[in-house]
C-alpha positions as CSV (number, residue, x, y, z in Angstrom):
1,X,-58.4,-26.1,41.4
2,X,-59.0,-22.5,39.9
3,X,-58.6,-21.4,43.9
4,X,-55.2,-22.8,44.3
5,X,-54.5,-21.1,41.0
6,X,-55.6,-17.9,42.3
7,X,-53.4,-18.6,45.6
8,X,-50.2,-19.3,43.2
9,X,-50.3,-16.3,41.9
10,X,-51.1,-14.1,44.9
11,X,-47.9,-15.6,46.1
12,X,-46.0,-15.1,42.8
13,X,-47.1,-11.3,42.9
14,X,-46.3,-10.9,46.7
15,X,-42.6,-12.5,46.2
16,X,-41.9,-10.5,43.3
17,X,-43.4,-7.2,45.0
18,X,-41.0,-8.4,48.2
19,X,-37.6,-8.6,46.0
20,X,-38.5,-5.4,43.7
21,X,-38.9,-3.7,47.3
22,X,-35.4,-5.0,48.6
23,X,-33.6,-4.1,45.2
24,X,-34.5,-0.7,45.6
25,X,-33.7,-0.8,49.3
26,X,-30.1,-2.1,48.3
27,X,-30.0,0.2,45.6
28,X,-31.0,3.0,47.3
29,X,-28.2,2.4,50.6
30,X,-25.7,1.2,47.7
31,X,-26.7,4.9,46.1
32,X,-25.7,6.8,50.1
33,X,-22.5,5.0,49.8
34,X,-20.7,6.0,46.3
35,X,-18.5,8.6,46.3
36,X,-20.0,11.9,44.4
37,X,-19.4,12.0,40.5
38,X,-18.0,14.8,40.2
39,X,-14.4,15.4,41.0
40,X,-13.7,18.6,40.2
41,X,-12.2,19.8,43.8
42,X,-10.0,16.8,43.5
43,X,-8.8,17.3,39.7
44,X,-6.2,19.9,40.5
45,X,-4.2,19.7,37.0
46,X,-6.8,21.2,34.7
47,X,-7.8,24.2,37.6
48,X,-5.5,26.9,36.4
49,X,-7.9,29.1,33.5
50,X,-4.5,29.6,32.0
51,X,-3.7,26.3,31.1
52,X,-5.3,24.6,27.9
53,X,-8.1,21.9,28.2
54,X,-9.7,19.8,25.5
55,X,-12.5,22.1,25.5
56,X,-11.2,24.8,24.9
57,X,-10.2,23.6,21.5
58,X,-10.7,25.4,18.3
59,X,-13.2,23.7,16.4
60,X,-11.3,24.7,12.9
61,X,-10.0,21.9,10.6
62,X,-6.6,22.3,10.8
63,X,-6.3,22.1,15.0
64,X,-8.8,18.9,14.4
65,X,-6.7,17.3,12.0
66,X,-3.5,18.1,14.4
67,X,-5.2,16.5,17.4
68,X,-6.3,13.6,15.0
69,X,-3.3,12.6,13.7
70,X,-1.2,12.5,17.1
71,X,-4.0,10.8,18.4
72,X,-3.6,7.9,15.9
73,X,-0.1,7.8,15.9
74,X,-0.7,7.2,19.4
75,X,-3.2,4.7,19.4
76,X,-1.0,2.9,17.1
77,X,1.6,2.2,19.4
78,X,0.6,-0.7,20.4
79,X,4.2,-1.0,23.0
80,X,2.5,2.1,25.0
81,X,0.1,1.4,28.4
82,X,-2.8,2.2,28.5
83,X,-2.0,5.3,30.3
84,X,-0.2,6.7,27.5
85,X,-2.9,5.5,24.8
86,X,-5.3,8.0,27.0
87,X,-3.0,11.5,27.0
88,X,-5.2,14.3,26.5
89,X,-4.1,16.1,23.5
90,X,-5.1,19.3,22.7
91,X,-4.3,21.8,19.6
92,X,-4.4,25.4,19.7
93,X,-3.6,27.1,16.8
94,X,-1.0,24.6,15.6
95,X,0.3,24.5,19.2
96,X,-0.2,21.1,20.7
97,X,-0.5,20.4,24.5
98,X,-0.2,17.2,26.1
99,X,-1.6,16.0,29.0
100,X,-1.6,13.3,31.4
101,X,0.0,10.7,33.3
102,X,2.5,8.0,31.6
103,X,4.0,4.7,33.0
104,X,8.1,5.8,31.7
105,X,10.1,8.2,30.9
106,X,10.7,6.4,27.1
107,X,6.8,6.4,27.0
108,X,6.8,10.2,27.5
109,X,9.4,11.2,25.2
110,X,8.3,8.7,22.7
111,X,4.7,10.2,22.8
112,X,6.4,13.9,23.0
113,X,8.5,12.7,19.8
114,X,4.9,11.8,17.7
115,X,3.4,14.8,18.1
116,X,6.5,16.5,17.5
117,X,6.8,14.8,13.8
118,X,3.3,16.0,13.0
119,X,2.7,19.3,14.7
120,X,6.6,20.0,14.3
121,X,9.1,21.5,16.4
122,X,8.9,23.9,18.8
123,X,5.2,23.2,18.6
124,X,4.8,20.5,21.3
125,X,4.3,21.8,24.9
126,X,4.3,18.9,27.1
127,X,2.7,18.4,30.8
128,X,3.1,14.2,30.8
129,X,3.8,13.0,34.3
130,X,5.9,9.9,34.7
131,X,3.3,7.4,37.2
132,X,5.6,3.9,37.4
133,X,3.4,1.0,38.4
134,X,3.0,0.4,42.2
């Protein structure tokens, strides 16, 4: 009995060593096939060192509280897509840039219109691009 034990388990270990070996084979040509992570040559709207991006954000209170505050007024808009709930929006001294694509003209004036309320006017620069659904 003990030897057909020992024989179980030899087999156990040897199927389990076979499928951990052809994970990582599938993993590994799965791996050769994804497209790089890093899509820098293809993000063309953030390339110009003259336009604002969210990391080049002032890190004092007032530009934070600015950013936060459109941000929720966005968020709370429940009518917007998803698109729209994801505009980048970045303060600079009180000046607030928006970025990104939205599904409508309303949606981009609407958005334009929130930050307007809390930054104020003439403080809104806005780069939204109108993407319709295919």
């Amino acid at each position: 009995m003990k030897r057909n034990s020992g024989f179980r388990s030899f087999l156990f270990l040897a199927a389990l060593f076979l499928a951990c070996g052809t994970f990582t084979l599938a993993q590994d040509s799965s791996e050769q096939n994804a497209p790089a992570s890093d899509n820098t040559k293809i993000n063309q709207r953030d390339r110009n060192p003259n336009e604002p991006t969210a990391d080049q954000q002032q890190n004092n209170r007032s530009d934070r509280d600015i950013t936060q505050q459109v941000r929720q007024a966005i968020n709370a808009d429940k009518t917007f897509s998803s698109y729209a709930h994801n505009v980048k929006v970045i303060t600079q001294n009180g000046q607030v840039t928006l970025k990104g694509p939205v599904r409508s003209d309303d949606e981009k004036r609407a958005i334009e219109a929130k930050a307007a309320a809390i930054a104020g006017d003439g403080k809104v620069t806005s780069e939204l691009t109108v993407k319709p659904k295919s």
